[in-house]
C-alpha positions as CSV (number, residue, x, y, z in Angstrom):
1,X,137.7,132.2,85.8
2,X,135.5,129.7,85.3
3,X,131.4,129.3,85.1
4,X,131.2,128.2,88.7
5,X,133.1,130.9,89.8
6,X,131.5,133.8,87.9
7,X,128.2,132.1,89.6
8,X,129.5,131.9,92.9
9,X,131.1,135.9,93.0
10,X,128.2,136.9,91.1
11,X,125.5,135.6,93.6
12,X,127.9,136.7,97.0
13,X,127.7,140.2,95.0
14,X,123.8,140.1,95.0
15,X,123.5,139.4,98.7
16,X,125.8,142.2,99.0
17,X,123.8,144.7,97.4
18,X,120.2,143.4,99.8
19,X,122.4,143.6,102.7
20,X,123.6,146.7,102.0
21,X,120.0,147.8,101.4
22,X,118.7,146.1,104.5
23,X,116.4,143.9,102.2
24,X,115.1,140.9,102.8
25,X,114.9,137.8,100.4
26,X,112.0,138.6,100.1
27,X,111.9,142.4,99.9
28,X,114.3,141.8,97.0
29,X,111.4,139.4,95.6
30,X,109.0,141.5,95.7
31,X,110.6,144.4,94.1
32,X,111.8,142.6,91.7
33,X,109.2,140.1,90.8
34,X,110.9,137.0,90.9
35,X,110.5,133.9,93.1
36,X,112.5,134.2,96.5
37,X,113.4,131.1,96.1
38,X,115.3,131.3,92.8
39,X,117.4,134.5,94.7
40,X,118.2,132.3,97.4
41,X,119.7,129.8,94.4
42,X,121.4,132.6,92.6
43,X,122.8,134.1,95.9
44,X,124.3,130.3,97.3
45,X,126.0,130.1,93.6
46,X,123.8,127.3,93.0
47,X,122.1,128.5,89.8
48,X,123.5,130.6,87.5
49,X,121.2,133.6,86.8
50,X,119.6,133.9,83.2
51,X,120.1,137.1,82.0
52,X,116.3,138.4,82.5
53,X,117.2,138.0,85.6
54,X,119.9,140.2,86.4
55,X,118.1,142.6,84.5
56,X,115.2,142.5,87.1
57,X,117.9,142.3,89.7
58,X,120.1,145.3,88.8
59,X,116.6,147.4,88.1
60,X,115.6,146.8,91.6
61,X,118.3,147.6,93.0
62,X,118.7,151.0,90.9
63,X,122.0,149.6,89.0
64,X,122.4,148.4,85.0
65,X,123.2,145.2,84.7
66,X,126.6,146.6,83.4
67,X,127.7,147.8,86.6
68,X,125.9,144.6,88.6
69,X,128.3,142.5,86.6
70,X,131.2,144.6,87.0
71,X,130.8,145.0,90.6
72,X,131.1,141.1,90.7
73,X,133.7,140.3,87.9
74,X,135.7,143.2,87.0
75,X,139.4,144.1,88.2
76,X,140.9,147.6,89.2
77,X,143.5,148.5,86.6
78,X,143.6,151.1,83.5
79,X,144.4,148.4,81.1
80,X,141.9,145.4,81.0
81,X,143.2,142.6,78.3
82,X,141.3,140.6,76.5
83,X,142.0,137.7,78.1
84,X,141.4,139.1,81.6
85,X,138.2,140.4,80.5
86,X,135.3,138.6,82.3
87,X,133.2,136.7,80.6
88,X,129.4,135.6,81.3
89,X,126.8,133.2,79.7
90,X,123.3,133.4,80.0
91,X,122.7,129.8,80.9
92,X,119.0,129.9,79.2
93,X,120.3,131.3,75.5
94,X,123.7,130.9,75.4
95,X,124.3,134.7,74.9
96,X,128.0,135.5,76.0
97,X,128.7,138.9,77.8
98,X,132.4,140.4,77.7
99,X,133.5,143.1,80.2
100,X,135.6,144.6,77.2
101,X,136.2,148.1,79.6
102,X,138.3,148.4,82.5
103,X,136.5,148.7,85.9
104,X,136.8,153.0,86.5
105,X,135.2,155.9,87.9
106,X,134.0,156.9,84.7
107,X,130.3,156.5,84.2
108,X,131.1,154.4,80.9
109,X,131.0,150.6,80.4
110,X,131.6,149.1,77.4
111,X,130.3,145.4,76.7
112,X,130.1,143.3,73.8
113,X,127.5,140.9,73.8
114,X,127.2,137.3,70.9
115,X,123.6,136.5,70.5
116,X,123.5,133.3,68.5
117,X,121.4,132.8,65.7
118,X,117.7,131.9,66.8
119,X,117.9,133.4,70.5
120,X,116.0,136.2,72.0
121,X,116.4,137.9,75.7
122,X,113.9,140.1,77.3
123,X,114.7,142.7,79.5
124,X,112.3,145.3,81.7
125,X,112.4,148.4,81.6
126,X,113.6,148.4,85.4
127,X,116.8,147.5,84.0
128,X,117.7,150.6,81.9
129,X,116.1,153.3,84.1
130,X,119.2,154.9,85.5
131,X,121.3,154.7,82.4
132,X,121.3,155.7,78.6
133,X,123.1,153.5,76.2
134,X,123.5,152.5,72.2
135,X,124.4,149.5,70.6
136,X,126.8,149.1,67.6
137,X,126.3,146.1,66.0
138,X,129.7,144.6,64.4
139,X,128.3,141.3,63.0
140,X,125.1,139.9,62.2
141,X,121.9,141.2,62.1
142,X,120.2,142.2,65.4
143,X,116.1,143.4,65.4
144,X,115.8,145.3,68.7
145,X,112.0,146.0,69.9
146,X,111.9,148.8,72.4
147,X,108.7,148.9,73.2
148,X,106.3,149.0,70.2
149,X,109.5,150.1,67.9
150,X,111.1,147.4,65.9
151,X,114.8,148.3,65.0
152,X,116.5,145.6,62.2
153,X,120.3,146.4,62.9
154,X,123.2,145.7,60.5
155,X,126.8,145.4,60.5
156,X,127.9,149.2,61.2
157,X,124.7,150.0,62.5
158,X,124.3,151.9,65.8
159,X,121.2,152.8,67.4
160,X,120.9,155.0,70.5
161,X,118.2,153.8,73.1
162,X,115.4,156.3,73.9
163,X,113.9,156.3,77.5
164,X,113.6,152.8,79.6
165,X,110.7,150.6,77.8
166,X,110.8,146.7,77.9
167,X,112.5,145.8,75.2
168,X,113.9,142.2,73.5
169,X,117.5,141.8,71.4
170,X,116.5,139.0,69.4
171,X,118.6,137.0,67.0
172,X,116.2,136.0,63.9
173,X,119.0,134.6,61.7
174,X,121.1,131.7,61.8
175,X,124.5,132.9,62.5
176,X,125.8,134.7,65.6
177,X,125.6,138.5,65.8
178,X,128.2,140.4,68.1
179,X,127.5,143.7,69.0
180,X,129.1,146.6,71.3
181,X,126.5,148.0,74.3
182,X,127.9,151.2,75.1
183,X,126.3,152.6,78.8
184,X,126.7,155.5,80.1
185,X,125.5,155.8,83.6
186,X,123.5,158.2,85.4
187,X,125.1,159.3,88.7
């Protein structure tokens, strides 16, 4: 599947979920406080979301991100291959997001996310209010800040998140870290 067509399924899935909701463009603005236009964009397939974005997005519509994404990219099936699993990057920081678990009725996702060296992505608090989650960090070093808290995680390292504060994975070294976001959602 290519860019384009992650973008395109990606933005017909975010109408989807306003419709659903009997939102507006701009009821989906306001709540979550990004332009309408740039919704509109996102929704056409003609920008590809950044991914404090769909964070804001997914919050606002009461979803993770995790399951915002796999509502858009993911296949039915217990087995999910490697090279079937979807694949996402942020457009702003070049951060790549794998699908690594099978679309299920479980209330697991598991995703494995490369930050490269010098990046940083924000994400409200909106966007981890109906899940829990940890990350494992398999390579590289990865500083998390939830909140006020500044966590430096290392190769091994796994760190479960406390309750929904904005918060920043951020990148301060030079080569790429990969790490393993394990969510579990609420309900």
């Amino acid at each position: 599947m290519t860019h384009a067509d992650i973008d395109i399924r990606l933005g017909a899935r975010i109408r989807a979920e306003r419709e659903s909701r009997g939102w507006s463009l701009t009821d989906l603005a306001a709540r979550a406080q990004v332009s309408r236009a740039m919704i509109h964009k996102v929704e056409r397939g003609d920008s590809s979301p950044t991914a404090n974005l769909l964070g804001k997005l997914s919050g606002a519509f009461g979803l993770s991100m995790s399951t915002l994404l796999a509502r858009a990219e993911a296949a039915g099936g217990a087995l999910l291959r490697r090279d079937d699993q979807p694949v996402w990057t942020d457009p702003e920081t070049g951060y790549i997001r794998r699908q690594v678990s099978p679309k299920s009725e479980m209330p697991l996702d598991l995703v494995q996310v490369t930050l490269p060296g010098g990046k940083e992505v924000a994400m409200p608090a909106s966007a981890y209010a109906f899940i829990r989650q940890m990350i494992w960090v398999l390579e590289g070093v990865l500083v998390f800040v939830e909140g006020d808290v500044r966590h430096e995680l290392h190769p091994g390292d796994c760190l479960h998140l406390g309750a929904p504060e904005d918060c920043v994975f951020r990148n301060e070294g030079h080569p790429p870290c990969t790490y393993v976001v394990a969510v579990l959602r609420d309900g």
